[in-house]
MIFI-251365 format. One record per atom (N, C-alpha, C, O, CB): y, x, z; residue in one letter. Coordinates in steps of 0.1 Angstrom, whole numbers, plus 5000, padded with zeros to 4 digits. Glycine has a CB too. Layout:
N
- yy	xx	zz	nulo
- Y	X	Z	A
...
This chain:
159
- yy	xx	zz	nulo
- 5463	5168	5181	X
- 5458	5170	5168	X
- 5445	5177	5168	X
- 5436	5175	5160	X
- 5468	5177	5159	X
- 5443	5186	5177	X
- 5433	5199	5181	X
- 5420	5185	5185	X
- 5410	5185	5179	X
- 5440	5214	5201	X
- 5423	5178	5192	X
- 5412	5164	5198	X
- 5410	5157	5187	X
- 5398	5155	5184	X
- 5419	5151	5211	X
- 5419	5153	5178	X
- 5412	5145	5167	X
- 5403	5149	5156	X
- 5395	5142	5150	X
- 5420	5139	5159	X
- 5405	5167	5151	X
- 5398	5171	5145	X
- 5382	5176	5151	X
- 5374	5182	5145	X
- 5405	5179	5138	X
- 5382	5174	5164	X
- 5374	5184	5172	X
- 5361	5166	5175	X
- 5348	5165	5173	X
- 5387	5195	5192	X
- 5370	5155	5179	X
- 5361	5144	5177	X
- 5360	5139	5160	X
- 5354	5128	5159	X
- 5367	5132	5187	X
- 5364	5143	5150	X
- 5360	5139	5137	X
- 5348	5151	5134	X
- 5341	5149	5124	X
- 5374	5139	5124	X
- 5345	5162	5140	X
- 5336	5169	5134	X
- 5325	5162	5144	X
- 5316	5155	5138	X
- 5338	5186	5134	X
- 5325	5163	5154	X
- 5314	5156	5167	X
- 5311	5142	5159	X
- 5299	5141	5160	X
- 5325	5152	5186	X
- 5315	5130	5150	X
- 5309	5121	5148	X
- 5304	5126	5133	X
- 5292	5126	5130	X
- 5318	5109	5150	X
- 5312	5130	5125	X
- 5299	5140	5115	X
- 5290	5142	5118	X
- 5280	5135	5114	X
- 5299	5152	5111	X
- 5288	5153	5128	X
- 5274	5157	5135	X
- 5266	5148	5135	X
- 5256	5148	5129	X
- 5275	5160	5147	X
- 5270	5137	5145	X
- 5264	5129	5151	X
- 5256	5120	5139	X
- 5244	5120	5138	X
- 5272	5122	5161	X
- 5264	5114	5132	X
- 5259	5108	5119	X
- 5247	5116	5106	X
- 5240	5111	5097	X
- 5273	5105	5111	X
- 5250	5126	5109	X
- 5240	5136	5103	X
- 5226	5138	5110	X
- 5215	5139	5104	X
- 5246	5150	5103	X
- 5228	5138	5124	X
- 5217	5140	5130	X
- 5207	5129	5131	X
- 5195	5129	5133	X
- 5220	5144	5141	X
- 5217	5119	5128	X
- 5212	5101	5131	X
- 5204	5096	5114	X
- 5201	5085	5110	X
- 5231	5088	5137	X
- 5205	5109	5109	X
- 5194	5102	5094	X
- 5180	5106	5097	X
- 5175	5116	5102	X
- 5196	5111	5075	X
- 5176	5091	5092	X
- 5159	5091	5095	X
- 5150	5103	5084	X
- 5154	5107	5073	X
- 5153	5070	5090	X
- 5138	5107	5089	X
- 5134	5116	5080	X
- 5125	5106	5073	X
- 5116	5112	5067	X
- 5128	5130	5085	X
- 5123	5094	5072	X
- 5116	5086	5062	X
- 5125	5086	5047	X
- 5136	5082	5044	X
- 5114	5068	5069	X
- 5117	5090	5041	X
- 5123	5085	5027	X
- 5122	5072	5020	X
- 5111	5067	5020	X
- 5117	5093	5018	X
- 5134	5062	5013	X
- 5132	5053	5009	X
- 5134	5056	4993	X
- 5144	5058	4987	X
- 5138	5044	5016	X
- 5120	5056	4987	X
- 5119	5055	4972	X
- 5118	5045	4965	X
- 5112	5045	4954	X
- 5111	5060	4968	X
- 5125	5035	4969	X
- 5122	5027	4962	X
- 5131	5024	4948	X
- 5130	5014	4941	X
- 5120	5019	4971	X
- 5139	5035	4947	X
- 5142	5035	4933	X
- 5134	5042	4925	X
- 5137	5044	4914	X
- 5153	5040	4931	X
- 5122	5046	4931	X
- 5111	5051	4917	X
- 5105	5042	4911	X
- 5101	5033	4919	X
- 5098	5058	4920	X
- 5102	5039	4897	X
- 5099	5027	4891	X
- 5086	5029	4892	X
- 5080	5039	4888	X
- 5104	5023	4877	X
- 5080	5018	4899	X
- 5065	5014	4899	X
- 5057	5001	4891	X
- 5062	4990	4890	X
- 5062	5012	4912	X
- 5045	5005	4886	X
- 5043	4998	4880	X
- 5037	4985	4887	X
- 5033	4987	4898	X
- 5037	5004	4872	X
- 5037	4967	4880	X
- 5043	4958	4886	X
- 5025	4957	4890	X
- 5016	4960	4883	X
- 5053	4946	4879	X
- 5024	4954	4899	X
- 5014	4952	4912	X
- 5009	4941	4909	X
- 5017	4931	4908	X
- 5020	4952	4927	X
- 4996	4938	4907	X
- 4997	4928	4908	X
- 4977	4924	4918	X
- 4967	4927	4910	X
- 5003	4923	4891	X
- 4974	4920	4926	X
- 4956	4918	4930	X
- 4955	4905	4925	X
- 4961	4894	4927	X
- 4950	4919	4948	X
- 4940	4912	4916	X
- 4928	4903	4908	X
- 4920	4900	4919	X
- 4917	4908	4928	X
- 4919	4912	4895	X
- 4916	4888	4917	X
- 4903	4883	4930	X
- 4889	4895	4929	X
- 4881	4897	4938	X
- 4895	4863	4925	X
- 4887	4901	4915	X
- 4874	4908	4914	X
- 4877	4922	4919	X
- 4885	4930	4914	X
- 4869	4908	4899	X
- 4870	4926	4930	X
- 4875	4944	4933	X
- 4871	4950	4923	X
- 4876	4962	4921	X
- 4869	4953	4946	X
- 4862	4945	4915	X
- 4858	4954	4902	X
- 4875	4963	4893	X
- 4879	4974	4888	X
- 4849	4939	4889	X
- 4880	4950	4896	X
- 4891	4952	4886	X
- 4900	4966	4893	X
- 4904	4974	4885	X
- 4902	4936	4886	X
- 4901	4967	4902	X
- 4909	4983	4911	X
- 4899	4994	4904	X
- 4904	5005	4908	X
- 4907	4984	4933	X
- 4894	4994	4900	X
- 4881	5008	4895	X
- 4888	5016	4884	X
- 4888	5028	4885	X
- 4863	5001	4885	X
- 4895	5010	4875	X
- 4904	5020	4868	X
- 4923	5019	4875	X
- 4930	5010	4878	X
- 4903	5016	4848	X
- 4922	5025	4875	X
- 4938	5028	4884	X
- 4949	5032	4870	X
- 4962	5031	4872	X
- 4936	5046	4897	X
- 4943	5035	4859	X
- 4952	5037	4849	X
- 4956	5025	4842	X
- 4965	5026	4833	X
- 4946	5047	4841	X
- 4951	5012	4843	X
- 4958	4999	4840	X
- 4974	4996	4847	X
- 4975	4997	4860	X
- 4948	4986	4845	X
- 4987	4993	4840	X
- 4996	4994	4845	X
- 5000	4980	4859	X
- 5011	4978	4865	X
- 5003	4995	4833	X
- 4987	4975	4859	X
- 4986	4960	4867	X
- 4983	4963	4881	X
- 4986	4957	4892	X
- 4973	4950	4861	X
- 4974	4975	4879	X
- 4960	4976	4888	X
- 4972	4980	4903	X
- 4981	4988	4904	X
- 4945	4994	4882	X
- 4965	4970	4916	X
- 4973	4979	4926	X
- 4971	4988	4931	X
- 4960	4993	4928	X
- 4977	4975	4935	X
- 4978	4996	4941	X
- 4978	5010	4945	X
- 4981	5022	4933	X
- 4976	5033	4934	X
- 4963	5012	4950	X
- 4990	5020	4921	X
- 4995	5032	4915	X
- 5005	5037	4914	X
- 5009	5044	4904	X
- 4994	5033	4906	X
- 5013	5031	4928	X
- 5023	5041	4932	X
- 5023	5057	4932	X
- 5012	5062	4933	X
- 5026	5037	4943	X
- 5031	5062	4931	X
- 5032	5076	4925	X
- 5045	5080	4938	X
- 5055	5074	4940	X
- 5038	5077	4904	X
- 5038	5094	4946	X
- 5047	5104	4954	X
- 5062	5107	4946	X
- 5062	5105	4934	X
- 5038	5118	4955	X
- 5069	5110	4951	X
- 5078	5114	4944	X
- 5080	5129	4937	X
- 5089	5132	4930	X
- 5086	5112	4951	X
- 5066	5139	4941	X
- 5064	5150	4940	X
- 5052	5152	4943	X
- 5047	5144	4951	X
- 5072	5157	4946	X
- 5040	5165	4936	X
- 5028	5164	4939	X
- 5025	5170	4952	X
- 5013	5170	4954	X
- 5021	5167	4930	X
- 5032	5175	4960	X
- 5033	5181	4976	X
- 5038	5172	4982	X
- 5033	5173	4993	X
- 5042	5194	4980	X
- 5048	5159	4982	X
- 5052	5147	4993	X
- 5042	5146	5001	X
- 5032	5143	4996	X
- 5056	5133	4989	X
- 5042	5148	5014	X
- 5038	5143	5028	X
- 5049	5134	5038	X
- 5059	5135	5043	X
- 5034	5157	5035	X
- 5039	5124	5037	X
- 5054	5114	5046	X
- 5047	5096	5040	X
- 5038	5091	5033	X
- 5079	5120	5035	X
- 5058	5092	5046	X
- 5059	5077	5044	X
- 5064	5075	5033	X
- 5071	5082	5027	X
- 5066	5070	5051	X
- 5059	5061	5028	X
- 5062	5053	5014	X
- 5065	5042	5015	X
- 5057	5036	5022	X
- 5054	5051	5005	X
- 5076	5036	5011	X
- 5079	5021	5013	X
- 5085	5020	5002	X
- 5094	5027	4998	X
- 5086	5016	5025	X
- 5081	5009	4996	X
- 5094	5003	4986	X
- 5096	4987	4986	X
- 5087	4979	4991	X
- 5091	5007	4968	X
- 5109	4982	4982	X
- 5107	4968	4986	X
- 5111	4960	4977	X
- 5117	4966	4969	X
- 5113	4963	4998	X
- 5109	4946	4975	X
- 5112	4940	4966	X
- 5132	4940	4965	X
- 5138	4943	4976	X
- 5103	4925	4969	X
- 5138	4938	4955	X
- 5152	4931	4952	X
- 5159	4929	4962	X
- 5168	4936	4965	X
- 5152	4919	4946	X
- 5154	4915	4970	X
- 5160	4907	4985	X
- 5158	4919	4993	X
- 5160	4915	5004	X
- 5152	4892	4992	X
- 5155	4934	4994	X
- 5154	4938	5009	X
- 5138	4936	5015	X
- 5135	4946	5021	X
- 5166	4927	5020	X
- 5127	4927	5014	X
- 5119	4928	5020	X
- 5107	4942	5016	X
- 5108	4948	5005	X
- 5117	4916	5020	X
- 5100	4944	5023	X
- 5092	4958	5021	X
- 5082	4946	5009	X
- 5080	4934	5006	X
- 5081	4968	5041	X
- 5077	4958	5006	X
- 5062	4954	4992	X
- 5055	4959	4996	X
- 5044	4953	5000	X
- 5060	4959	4975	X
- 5057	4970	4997	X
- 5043	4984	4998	X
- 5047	4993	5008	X
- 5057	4999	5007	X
- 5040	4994	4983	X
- 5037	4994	5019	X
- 5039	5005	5028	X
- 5028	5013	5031	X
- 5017	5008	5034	X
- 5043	5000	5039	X
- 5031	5025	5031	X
- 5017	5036	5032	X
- 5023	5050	5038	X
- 5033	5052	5045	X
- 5010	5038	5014	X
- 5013	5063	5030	X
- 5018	5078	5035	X
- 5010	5084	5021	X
- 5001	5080	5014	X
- 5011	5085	5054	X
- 5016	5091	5021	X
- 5010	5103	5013	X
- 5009	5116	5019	X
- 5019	5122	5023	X
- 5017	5104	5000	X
- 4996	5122	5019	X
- 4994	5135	5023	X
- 4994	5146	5012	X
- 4983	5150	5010	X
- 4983	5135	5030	X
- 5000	5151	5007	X
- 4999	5165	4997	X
- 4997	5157	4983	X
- 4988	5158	4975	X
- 4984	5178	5001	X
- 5009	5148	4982	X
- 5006	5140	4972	X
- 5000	5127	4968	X
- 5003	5119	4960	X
- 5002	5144	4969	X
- 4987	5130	4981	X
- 4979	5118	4973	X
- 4977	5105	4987	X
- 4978	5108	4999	X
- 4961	5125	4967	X
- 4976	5095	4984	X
- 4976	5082	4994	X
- 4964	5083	5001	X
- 4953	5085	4998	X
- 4977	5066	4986	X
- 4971	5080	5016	X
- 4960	5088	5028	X
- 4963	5073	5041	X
- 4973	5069	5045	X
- 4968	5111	5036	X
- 4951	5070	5043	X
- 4957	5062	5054	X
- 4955	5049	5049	X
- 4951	5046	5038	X
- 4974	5064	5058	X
- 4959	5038	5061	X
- 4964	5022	5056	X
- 4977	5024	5047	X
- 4988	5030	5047	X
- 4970	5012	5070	X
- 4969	5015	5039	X
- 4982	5008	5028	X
- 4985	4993	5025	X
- 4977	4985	5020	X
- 4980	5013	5014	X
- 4994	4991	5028	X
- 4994	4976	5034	X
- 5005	4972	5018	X
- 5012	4981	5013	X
- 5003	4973	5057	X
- 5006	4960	5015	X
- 5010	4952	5005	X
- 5018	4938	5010	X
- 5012	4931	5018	X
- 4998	4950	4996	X
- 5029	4934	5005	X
- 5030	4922	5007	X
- 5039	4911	4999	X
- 5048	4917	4993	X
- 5033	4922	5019	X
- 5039	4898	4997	X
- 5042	4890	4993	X
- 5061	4890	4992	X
- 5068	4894	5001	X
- 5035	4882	4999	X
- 5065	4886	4982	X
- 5082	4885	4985	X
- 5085	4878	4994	X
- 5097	4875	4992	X
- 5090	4880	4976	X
- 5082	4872	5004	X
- 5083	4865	5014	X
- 5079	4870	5028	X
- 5079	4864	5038	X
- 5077	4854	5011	X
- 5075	4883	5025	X
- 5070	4892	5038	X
- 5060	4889	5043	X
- 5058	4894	5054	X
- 5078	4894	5049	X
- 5048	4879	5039	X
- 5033	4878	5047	X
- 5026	4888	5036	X
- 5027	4887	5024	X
- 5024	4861	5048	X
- 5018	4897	5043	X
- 5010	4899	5040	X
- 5000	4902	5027	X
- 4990	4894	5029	X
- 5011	4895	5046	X
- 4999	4906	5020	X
- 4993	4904	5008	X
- 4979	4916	5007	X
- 4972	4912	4997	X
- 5006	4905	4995	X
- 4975	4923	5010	X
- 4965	4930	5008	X
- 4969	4941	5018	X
- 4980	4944	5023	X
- 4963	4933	4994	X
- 4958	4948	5021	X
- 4954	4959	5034	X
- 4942	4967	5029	X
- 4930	4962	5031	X
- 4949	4951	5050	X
- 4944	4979	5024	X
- 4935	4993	5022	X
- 4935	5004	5026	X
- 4946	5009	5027	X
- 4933	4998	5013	X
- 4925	5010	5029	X
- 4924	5025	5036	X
- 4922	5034	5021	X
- 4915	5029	5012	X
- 4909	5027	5049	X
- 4929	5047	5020	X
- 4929	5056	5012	X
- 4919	5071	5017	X
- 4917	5073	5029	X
- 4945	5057	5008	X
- 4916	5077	5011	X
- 4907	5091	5017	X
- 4918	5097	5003	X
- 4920	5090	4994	X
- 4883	5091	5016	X
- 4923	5110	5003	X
- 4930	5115	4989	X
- 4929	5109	4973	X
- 4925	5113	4963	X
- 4924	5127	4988	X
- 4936	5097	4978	X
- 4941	5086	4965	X
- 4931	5079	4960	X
- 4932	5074	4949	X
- 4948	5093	4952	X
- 4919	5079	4967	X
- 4910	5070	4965	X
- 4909	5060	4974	X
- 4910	5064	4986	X
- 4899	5075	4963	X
- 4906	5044	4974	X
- 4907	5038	4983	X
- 4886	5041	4991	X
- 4875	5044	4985	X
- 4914	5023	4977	X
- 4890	5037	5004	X
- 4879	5044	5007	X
- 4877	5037	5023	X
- 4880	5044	5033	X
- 4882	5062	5006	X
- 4873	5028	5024	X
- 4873	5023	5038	X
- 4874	5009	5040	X
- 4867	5006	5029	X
- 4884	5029	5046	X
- 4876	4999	5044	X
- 4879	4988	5043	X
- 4891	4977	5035	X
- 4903	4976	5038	X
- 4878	4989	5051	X
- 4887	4972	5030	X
- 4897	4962	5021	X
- 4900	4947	5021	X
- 4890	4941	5016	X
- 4894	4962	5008	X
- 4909	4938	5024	X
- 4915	4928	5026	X
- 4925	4923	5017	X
- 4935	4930	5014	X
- 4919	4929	5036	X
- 4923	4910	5014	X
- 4933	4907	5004	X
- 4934	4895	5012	X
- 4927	4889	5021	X
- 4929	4907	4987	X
- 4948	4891	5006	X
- 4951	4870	5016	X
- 4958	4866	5006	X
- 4965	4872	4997	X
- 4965	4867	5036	X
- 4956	4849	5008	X
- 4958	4843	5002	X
- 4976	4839	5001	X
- 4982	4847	5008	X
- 4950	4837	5005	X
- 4981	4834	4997	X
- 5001	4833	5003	X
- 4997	4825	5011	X
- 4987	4830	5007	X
- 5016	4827	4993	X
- 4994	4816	5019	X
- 4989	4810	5029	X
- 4985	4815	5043	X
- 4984	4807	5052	X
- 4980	4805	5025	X
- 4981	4830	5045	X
- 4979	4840	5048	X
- 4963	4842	5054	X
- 4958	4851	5061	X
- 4989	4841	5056	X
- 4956	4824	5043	X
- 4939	4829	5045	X
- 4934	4842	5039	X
- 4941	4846	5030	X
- 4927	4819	5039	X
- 4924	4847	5043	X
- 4916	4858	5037	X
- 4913	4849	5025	X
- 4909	4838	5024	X
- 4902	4864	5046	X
- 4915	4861	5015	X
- 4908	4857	5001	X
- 4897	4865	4999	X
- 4891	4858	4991	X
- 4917	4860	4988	X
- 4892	4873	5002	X
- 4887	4882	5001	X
- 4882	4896	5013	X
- 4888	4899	5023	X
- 4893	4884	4991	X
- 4873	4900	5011	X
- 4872	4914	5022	X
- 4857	4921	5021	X
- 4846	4917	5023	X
- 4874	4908	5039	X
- 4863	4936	5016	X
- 4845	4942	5017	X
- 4852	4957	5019	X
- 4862	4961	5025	X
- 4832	4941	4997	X
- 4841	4965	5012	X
- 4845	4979	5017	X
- 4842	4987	5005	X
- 4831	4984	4998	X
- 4837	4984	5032	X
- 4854	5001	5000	X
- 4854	5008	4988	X
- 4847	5021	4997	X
- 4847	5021	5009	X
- 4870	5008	4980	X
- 4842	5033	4988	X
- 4833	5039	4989	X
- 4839	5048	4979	X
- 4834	5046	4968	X
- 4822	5033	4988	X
- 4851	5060	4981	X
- 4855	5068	4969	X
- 4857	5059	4955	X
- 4852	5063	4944	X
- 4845	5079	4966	X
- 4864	5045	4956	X
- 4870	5041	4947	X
- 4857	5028	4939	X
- 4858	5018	4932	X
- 4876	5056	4938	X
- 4849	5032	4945	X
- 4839	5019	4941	X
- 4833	5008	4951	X
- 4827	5012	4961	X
- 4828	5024	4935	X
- 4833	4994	4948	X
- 4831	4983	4961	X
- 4822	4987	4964	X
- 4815	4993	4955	X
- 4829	4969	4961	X
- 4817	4986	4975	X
- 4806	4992	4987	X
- 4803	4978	4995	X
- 4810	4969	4999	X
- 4813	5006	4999	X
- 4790	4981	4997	X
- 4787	4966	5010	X
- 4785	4951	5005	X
- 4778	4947	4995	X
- 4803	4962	5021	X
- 4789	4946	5011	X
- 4786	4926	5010	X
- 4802	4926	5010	X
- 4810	4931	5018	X
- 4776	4913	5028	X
- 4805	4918	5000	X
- 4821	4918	4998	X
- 4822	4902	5000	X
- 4817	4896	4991	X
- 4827	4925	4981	X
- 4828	4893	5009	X
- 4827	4881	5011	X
- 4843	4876	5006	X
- 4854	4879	5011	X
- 4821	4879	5027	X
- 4841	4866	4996	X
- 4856	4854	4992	X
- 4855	4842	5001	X
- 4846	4839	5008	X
- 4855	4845	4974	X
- 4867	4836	5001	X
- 4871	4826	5010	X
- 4880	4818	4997	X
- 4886	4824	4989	X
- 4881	4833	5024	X
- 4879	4808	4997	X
- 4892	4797	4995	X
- 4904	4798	5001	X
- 4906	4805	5011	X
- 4889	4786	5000	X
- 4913	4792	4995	X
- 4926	4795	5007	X
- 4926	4780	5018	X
- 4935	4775	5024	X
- 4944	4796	4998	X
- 4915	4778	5017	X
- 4913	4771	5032	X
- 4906	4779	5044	X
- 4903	4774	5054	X
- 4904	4758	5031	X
- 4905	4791	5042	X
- 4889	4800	5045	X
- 4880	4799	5045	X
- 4874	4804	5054	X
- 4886	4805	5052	X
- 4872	4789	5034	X
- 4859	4787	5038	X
- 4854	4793	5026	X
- 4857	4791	5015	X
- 4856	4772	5040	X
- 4841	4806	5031	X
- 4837	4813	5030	X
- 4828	4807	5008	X
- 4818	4800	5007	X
- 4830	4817	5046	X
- 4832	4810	5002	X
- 4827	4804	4985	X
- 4816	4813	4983	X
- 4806	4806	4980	X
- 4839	4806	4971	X
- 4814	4828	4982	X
- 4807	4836	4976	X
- 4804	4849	4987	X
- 4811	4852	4996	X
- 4814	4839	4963	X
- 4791	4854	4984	X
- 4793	4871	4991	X
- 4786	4879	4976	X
- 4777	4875	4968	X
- 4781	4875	5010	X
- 4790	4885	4975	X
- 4784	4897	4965	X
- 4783	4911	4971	X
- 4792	4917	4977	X
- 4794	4898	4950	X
- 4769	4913	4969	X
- 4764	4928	4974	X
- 4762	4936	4962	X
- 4753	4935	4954	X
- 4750	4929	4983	X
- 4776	4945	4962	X
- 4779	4958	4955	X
- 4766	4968	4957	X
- 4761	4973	4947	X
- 4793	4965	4961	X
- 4761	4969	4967	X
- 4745	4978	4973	X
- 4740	4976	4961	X
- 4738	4986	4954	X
- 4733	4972	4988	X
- 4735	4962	4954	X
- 4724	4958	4950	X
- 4731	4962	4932	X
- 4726	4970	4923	X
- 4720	4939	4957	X
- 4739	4958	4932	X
- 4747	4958	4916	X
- 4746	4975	4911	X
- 4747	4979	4899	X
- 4768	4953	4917	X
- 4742	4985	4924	X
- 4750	4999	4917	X
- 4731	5007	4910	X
- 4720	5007	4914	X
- 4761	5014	4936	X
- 4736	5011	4902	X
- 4723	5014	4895	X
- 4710	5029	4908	X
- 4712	5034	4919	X
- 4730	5024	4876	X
- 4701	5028	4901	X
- 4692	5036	4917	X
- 4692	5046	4910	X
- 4689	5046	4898	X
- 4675	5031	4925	X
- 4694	5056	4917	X
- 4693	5070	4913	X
- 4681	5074	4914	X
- 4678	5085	4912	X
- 4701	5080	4919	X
């Protein structure tokens, strides 16, 4: 009897020790996601459409973020540092390809940006600059053949 309670505390343990320190929030309700072909459109973050306005679970969370669609697959994967979205943040389709790829600097996107088509051509790709397009931002078709470039440089007023 002394062996069965002595191995029922040992697999407790063990099962305790064996929880991941990733958190899965994905019972926080987020608002539904959705990428516009224009990066203009990400510039206000307070539209309930706009992507990237996932929300920490607390304004101190440091760690990983994931949440996933219904079926089990991931949507959105990222980190938050002291709150705010730091790092790659990667997006994807209910079908698990791929759907968009951004770098964050403290909840602003800030580095390079990629969006794909469900096909998994580039739709899109330029670079944000503290939350505003930056550079030659080049579209594709979902064949990838290159349709448009627009230079944000040229659009932003001269100081």
């Amino acid at each position: 009897m002394k062996i069965i309670s002595i191995l029922s505390i040992m697999i407790a343990v063990a099962f305790h020790a064996c929880k991941s320190d990733q958190k899965d929030i994905s019972d926080i309700k987020a608002p539904t996601d959705s990428l516009k072909k224009d990066p203009d459109s990400y510039r206000d973050n307070k539209t309930s459409d706009a992507i990237g306005v996932f929300e920490p679970p607390d304004s101190t969370y440091s760690g990983d973020y994931f949440e996933k669609y219904p079926s089990g697959v991931i949507k959105v994967r990222g980190a938050f540092r002291f709150g705010k979205k730091n790092g790659k943040w990667m997006y994807f389709f209910p079908d698990g390809k791929l759907w968009s790829e951004a770098f964050f600097r403290n909840n602003k996107m800030d580095g390079e940006s990629n969006v794909y088509h469900p096909n998994g051509q580039l739709m899109y790709s330029g670079h944000y600059r503290m939350d505003d397009a930056d550079s030659v931002w080049t579209f594709y078709d979902s064949l990838g053949t290159m349709v448009e470039q627009r230079d944000y440089n040229k659009l932003k007023p001269k100081k």
